[in-house]
SERO-384806 format. One record per atom (N, C-alpha, C): residue number from 1; atom name; x, y, z. Coordinates in steps of 0.05 Angstrom, whole numbers, padded with zeros to 5 digits. Layout:
<pts>
num,atome,xx,yy,zz
NUM,CA,X,Y,Z .
...
</pts>
This chain:
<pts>
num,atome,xx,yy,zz
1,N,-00238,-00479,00040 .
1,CA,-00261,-00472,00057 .
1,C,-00268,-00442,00053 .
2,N,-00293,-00433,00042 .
2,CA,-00299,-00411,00037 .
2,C,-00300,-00404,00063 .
3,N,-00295,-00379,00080 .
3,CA,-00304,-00364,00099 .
3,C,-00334,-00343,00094 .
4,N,-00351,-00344,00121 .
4,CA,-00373,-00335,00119 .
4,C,-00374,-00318,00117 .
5,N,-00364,-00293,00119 .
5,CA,-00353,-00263,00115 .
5,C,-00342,-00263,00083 .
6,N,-00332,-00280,00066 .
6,CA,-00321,-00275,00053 .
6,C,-00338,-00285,00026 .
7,N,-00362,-00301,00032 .
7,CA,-00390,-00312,00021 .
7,C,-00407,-00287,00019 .
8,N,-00410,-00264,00049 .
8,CA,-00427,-00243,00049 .
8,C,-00415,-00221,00026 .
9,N,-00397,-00224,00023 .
9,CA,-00381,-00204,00009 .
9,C,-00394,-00208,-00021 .
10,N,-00374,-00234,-00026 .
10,CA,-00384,-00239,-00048 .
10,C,-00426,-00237,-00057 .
11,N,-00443,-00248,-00054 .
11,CA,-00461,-00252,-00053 .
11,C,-00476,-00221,-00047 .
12,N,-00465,-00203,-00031 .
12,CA,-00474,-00175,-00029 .
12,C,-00460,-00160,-00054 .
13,N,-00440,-00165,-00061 .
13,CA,-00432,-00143,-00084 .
13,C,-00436,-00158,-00119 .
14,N,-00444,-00182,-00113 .
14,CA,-00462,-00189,-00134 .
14,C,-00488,-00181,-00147 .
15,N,-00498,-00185,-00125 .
15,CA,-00526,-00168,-00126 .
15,C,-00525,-00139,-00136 .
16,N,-00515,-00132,-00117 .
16,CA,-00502,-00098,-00123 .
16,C,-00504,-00100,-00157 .
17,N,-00482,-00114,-00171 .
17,CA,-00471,-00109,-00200 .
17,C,-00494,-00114,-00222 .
18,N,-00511,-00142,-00204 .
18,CA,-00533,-00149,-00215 .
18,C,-00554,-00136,-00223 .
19,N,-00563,-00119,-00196 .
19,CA,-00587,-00106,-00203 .
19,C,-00587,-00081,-00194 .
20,N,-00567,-00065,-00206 .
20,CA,-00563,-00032,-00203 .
20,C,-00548,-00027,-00225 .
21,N,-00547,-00002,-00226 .
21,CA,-00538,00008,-00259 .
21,C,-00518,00036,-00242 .
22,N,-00523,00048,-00225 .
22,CA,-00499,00078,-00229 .
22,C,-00497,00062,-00196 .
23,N,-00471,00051,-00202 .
23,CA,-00463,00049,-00178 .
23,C,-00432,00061,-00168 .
24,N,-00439,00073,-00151 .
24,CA,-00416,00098,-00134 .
24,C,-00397,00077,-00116 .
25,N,-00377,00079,-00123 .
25,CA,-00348,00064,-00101 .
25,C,-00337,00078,-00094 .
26,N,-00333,00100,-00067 .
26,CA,-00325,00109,-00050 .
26,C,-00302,00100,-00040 .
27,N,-00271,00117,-00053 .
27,CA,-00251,00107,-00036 .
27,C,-00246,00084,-00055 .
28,N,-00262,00074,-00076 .
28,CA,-00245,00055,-00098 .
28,C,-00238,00033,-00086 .
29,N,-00258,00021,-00066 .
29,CA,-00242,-00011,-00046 .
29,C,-00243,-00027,-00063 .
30,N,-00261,-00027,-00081 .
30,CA,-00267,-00055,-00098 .
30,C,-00239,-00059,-00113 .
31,N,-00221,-00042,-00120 .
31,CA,-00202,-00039,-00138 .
31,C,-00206,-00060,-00159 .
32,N,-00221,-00050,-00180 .
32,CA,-00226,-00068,-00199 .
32,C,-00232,-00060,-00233 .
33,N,-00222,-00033,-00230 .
33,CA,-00216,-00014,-00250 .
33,C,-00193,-00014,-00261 .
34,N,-00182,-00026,-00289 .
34,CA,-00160,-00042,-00299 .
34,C,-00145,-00013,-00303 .
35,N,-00151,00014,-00304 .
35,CA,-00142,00032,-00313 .
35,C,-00129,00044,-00284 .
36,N,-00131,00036,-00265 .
36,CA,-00125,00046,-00238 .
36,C,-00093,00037,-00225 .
37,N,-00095,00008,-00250 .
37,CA,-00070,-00008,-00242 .
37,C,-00060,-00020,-00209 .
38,N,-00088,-00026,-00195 .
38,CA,-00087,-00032,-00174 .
38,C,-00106,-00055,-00167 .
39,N,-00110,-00073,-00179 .
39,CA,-00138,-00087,-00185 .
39,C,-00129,-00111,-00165 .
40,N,-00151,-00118,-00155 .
40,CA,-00154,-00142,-00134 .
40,C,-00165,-00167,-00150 .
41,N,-00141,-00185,-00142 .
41,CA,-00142,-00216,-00168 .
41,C,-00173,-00226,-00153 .
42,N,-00176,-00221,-00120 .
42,CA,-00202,-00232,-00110 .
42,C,-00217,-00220,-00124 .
43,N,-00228,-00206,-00137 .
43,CA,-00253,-00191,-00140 .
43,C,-00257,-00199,-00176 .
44,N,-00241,-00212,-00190 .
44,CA,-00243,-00205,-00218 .
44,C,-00266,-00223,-00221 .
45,N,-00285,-00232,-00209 .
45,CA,-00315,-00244,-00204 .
45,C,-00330,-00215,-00216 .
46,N,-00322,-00190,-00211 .
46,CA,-00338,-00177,-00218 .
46,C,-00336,-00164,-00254 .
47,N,-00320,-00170,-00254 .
47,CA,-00312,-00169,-00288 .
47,C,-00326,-00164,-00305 .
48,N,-00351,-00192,-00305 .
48,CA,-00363,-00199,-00331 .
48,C,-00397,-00173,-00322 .
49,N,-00397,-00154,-00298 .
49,CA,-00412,-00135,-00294 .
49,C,-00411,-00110,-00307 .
50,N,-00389,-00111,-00303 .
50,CA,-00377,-00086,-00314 .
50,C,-00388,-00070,-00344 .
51,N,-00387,-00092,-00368 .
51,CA,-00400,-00076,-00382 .
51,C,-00428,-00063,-00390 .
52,N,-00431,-00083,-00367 .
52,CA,-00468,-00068,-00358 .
52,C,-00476,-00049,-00334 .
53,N,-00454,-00039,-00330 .
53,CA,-00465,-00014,-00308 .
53,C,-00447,00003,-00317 .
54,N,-00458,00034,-00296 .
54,CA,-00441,00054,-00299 .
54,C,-00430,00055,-00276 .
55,N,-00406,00046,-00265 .
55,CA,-00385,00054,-00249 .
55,C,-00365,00068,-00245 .
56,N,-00367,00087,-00218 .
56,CA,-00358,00103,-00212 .
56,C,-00342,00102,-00189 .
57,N,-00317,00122,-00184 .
57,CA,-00296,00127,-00158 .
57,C,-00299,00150,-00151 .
58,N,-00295,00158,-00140 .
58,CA,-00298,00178,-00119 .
58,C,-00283,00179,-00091 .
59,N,-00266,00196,-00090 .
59,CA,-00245,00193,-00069 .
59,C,-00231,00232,-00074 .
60,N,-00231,00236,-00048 .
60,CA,-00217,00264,-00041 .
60,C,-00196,00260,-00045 .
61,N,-00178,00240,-00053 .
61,CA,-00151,00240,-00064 .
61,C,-00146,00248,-00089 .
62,N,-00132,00269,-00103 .
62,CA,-00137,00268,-00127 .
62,C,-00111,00246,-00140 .
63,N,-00087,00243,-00120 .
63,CA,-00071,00230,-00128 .
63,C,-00081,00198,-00140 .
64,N,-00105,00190,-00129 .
64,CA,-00108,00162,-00128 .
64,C,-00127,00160,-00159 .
65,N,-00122,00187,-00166 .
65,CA,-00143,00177,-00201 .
65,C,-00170,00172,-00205 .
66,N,-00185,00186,-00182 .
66,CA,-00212,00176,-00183 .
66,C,-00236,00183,-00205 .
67,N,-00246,00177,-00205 .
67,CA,-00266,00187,-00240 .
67,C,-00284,00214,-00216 .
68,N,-00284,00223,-00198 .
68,CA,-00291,00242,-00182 .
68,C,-00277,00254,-00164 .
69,N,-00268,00271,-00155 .
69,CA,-00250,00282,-00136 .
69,C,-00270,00285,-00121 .
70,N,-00280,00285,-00088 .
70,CA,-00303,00292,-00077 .
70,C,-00299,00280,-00045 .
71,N,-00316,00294,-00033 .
71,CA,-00314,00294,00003 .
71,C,-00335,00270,00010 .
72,N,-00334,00252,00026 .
72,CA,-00360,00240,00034 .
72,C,-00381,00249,00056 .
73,N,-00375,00270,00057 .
73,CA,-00385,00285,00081 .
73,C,-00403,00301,00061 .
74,N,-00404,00305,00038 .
74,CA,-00418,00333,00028 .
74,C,-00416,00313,-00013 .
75,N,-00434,00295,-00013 .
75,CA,-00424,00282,-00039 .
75,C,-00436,00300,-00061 .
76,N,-00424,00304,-00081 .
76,CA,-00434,00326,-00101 .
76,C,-00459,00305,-00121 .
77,N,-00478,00297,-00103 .
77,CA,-00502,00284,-00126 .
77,C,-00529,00300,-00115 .
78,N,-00547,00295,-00129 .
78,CA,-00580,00301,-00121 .
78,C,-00584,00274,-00111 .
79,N,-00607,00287,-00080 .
79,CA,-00616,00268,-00077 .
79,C,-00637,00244,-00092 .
80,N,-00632,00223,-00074 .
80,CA,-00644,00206,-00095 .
80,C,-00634,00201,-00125 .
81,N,-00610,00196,-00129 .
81,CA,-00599,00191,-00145 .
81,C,-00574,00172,-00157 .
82,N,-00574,00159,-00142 .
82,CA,-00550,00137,-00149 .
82,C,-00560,00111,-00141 .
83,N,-00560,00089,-00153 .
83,CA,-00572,00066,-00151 .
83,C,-00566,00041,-00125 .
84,N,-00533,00043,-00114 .
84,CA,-00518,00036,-00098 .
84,C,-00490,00052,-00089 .
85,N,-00485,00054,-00070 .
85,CA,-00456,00060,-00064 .
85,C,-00442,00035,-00050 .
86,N,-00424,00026,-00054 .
86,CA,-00394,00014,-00040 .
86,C,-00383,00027,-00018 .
87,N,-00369,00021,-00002 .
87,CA,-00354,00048,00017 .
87,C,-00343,00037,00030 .
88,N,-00319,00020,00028 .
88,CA,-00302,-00002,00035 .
88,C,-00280,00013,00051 .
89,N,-00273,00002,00080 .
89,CA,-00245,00014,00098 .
89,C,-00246,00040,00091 .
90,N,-00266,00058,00092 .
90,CA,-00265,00089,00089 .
90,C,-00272,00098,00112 .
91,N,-00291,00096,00119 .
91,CA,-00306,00106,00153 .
91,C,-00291,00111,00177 .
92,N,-00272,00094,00183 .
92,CA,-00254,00092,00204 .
92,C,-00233,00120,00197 .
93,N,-00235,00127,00166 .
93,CA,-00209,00154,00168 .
93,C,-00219,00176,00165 .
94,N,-00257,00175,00166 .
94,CA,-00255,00206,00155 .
94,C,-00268,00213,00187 .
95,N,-00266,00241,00189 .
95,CA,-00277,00254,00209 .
95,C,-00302,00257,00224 .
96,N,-00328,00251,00200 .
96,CA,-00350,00257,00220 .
96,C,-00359,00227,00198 .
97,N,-00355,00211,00202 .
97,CA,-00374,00177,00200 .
97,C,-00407,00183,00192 .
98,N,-00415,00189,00221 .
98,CA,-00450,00181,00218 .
98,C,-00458,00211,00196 .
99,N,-00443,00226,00194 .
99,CA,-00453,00252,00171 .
99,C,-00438,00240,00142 .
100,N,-00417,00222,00135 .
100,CA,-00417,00206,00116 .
100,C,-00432,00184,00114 .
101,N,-00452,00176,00139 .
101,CA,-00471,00152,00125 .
101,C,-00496,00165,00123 .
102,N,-00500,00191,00134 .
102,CA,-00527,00204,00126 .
102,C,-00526,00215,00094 .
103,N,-00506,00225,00081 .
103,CA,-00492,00233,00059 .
103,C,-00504,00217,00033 .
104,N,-00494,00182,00048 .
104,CA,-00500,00159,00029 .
104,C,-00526,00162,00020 .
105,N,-00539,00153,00055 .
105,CA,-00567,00158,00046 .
105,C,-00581,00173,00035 .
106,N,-00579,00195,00039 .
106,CA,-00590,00219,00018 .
106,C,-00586,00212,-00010 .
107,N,-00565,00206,-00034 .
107,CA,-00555,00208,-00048 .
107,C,-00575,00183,-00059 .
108,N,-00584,00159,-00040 .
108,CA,-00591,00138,-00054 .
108,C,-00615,00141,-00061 .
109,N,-00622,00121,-00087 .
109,CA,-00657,00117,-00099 .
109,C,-00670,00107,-00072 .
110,N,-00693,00107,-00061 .
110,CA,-00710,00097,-00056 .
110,C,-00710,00067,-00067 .
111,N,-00697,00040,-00049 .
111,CA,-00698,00021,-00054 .
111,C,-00665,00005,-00063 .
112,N,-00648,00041,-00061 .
112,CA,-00621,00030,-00065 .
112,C,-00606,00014,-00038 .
113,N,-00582,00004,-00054 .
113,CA,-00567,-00014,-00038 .
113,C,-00534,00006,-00030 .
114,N,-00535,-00005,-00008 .
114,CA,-00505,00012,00013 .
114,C,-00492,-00013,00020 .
115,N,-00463,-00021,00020 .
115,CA,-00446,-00038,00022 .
115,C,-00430,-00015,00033 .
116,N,-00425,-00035,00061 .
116,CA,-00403,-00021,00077 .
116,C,-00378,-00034,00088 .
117,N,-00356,-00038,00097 .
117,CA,-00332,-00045,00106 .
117,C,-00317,-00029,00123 .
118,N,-00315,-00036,00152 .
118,CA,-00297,-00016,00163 .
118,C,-00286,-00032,00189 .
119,N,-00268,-00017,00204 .
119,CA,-00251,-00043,00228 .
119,C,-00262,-00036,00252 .
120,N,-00258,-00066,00264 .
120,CA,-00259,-00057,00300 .
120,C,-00238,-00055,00312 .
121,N,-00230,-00092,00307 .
121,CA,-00206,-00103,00335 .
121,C,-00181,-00095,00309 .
122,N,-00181,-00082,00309 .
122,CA,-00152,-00071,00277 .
122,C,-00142,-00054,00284 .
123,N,-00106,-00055,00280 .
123,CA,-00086,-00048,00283 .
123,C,-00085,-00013,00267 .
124,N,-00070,00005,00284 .
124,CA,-00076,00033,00275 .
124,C,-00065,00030,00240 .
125,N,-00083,00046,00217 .
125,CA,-00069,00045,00191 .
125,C,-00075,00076,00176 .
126,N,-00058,00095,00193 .
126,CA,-00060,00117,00172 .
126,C,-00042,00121,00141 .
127,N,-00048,00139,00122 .
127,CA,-00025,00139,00102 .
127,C,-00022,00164,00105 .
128,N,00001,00178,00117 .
128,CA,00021,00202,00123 .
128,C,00019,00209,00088 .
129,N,00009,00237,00099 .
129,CA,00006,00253,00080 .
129,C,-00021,00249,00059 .
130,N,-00043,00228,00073 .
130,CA,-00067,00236,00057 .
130,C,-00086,00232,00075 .
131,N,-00092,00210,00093 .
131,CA,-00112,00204,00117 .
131,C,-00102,00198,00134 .
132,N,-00120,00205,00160 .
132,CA,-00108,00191,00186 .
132,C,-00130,00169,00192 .
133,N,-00131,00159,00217 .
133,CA,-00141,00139,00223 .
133,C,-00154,00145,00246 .
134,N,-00178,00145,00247 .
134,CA,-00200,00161,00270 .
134,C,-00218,00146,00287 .
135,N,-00229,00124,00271 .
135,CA,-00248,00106,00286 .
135,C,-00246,00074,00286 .
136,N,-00259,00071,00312 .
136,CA,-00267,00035,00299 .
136,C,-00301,00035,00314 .
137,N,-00316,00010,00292 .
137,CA,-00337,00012,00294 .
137,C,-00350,-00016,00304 .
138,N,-00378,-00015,00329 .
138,CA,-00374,-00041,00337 .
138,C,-00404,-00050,00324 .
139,N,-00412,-00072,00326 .
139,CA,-00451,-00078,00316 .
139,C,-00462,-00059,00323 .
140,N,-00467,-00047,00343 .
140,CA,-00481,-00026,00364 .
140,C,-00478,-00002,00347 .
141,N,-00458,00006,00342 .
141,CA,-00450,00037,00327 .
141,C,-00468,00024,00298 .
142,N,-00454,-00004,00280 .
142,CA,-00477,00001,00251 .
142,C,-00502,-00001,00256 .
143,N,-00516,-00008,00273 .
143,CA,-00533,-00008,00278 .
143,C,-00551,00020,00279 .
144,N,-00537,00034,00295 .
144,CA,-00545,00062,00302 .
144,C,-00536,00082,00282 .
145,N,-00516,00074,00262 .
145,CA,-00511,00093,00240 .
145,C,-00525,00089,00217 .
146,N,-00542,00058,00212 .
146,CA,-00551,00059,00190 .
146,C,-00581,00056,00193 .
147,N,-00591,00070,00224 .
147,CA,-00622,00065,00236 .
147,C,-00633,00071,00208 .
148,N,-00636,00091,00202 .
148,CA,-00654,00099,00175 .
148,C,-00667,00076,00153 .
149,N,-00638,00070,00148 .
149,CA,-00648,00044,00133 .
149,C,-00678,00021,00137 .
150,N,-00685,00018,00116 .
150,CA,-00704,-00004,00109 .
150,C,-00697,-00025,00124 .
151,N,-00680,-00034,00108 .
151,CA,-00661,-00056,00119 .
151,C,-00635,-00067,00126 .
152,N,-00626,-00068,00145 .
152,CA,-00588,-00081,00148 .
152,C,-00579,-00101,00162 .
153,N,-00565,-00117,00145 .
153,CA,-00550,-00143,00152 .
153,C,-00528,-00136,00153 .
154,N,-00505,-00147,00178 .
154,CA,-00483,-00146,00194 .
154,C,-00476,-00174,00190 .
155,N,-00445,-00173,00182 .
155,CA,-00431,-00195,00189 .
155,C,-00404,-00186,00203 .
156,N,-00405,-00208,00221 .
156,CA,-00364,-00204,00233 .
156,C,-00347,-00218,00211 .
157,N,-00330,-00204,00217 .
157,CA,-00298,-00215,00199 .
157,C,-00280,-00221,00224 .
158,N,-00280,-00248,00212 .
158,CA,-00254,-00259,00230 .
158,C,-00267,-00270,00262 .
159,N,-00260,-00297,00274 .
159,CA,-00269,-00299,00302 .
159,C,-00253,-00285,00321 .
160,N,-00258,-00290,00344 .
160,CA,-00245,-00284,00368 .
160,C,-00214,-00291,00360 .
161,N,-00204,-00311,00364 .
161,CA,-00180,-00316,00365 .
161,C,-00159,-00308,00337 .
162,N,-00167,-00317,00314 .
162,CA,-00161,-00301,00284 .
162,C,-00157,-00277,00295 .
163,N,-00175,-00264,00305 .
163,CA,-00173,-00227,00305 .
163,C,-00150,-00221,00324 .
164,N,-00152,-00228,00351 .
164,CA,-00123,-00223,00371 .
164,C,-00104,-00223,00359 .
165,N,-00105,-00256,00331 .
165,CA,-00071,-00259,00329 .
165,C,-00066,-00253,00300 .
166,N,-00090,-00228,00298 .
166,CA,-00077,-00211,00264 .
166,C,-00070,-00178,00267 .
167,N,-00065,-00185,00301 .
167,CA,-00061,-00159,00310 .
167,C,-00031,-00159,00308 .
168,N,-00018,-00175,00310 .
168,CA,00012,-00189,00311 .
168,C,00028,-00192,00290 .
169,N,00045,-00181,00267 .
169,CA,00053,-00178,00252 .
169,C,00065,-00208,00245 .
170,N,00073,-00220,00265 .
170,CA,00089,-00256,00264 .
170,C,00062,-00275,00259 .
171,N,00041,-00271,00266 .
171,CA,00021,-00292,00263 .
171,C,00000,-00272,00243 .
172,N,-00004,-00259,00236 .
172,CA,-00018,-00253,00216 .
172,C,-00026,-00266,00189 .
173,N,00002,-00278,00182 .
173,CA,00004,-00289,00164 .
173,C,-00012,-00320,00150 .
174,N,-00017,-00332,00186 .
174,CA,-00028,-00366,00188 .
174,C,-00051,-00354,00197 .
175,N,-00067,-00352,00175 .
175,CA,-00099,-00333,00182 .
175,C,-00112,-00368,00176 .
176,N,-00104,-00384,00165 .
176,CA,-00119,-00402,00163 .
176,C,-00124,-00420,00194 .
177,N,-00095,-00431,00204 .
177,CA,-00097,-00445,00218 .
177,C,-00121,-00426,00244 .
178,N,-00110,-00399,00261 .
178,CA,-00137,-00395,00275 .
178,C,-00155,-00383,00268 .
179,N,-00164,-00385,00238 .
179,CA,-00191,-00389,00235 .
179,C,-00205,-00416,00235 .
180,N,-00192,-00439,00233 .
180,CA,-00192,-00470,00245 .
180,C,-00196,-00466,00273 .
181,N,-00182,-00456,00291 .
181,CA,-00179,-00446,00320 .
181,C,-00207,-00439,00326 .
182,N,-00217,-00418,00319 .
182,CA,-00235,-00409,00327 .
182,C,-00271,-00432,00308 .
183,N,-00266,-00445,00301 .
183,CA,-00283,-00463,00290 .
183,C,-00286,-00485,00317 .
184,N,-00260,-00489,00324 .
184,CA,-00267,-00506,00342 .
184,C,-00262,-00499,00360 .
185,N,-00266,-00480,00366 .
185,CA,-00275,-00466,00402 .
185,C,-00295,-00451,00398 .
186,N,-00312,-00451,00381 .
186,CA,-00341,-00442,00380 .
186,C,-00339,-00405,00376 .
187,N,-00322,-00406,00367 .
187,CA,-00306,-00369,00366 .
187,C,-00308,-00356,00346 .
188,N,-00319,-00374,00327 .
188,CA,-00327,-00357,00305 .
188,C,-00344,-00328,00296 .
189,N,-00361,-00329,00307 .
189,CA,-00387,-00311,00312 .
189,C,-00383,-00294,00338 .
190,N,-00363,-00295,00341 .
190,CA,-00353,-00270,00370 .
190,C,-00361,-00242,00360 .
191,N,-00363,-00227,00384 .
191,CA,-00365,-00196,00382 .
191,C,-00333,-00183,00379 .
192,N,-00327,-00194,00389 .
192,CA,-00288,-00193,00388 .
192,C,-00277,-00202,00356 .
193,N,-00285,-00179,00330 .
193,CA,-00284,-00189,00309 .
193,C,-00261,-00164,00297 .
194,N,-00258,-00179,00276 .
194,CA,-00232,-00150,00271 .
194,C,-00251,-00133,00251 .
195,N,-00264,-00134,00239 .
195,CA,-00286,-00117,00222 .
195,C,-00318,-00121,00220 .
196,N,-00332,-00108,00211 .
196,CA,-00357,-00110,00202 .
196,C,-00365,-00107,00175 .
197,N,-00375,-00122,00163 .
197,CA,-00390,-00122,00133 .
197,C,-00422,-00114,00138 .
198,N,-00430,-00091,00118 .
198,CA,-00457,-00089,00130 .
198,C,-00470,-00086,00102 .
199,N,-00492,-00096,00099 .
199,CA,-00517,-00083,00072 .
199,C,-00543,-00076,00080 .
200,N,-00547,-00051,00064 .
200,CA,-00574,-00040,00071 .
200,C,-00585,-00034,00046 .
201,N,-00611,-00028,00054 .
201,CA,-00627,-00024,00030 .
201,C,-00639,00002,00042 .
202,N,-00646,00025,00021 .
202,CA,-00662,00047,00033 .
202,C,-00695,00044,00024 .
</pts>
C-alpha cells in the first residue's frame, strides 16, 4: 500500500527533476549523490534525472561534503536564480526558519519550485557538535511562512495514531500496522501529524 504522503513526495520531486535544470538541495535530504556514500535505496527513482540537471548541496557542514559550504539564512546566489530548491528536515534546526524561507524565495526563478520537509508531533533530534533542534512546524506556521508564494500544497505525514506511537522507540518500528489503525478510525488526515510535506511555486 503506497502511503499518501509518500505518493506526494514522490510525484513532487519528480516534477522537480523533470522540469528544472539548477536545482539546489539544502542539507543534502535527498541523499542521492553516489559520491556522498550515503544514498537512500527509496529515492534511486531519481537516478535516471540526474544526468540531465545540474545538482547541487549545500549545507554549513563542511564535514558532510557538500558541493557548497553555505548558511540558509544568507544563500550565496543572485536573486532569481536557481530553478528549484529541496530543503528536507532542515528548518526545525536552524535558527531563524521564516528568514531561511524568505532566502529560498529570493534565490528562486520566477515560476520556480520549493519542496519542503520538516516535523511537528517528532521526537527531539539534535547532532552534538553540528545542529541543535529548534522548531516544530504546524499547517498554520507553512502557511504563513510560505504566504508569498504563488502557490502551496501541504500534506500530513503519518495519522493521528501512527504519529503518538512513533514517538515510542518499542512501537516505532510497526509503522504499518497503525497506519492500518488510523485508516480505520478515520485518522488519517489528522492535524496531529508527525510532519509536513509542502510545494510551492513562486
Amino acid at each position: 500500500m503506497i502511503k499518501p504522503w509518500d505518493s506526494f513526495f514522490k510525484l513532487k520531486i519528480e516534477k522537480i527533476f523533470k522540469e528544472k535544470y539548477y536545482i539546489l538541495d539544502i542539507g543534502g535530504g535527498l541523499r542521492i549523490d553516489p559520491s556522498k556514500n550515503n544514498r537512500n535505496k527509496q529515492h534511486y527513482f531519481i537516478d535516471q534525472y540526474l544526468p540531465k540537471v545540474k545538482y547541487v548541496i549545500l549545507d554549513k557542514v563542511s564535514d558532510y561534503n557538500p558541493d557548497i559550504v553555505g548558511d540558509v539564512h544568507d544563500l550565496p546566489f543572485e536573486d532569481n536564480s536557481v530553478d528549484a530548491v529541496i530543503c528536507m528536515n532542515v528548518l526545525e534546526h536552524v535558527e531563524e526558519p521564516q528568514k531561511a524561507v524568505k532566502e529560498i524565495y529570493r534565490v528562486l526563478k520566477p515560476g520556480g519550485y520549493a519542496y519542503f520537509d520538516a516535523p511537528f508531533i517528532f521526537y527531539y533530534h539534535p547532532m552534538n557538535g553540528y545542529y541543535k533542534d529548534f522548531y516544530r512546524f504546524t499547517k498554520d506556521a507553512w502557511e504563513y511562512m510560505c504566504r508569498d508564494f504563488k502557490e502551496i500544497e501541504i500534506k500530513s505525514v503519518k495519522g493521528a495514531i501512527s504519529t503518538v506511537m512513533n514517538l515510542f522507540p518499542l512501537f516505532s518500528k510497526k509503522t504499518k500496522f497503525f497506519d492500518l489503525l488510523d485508516i480505520l478510525f478515520k485518522k488519517q488526515n489528522s492535524n496531529q501529524t508527525s510532519s509536513y510535506r509542502v510545494f510551492c511555486i513562486k
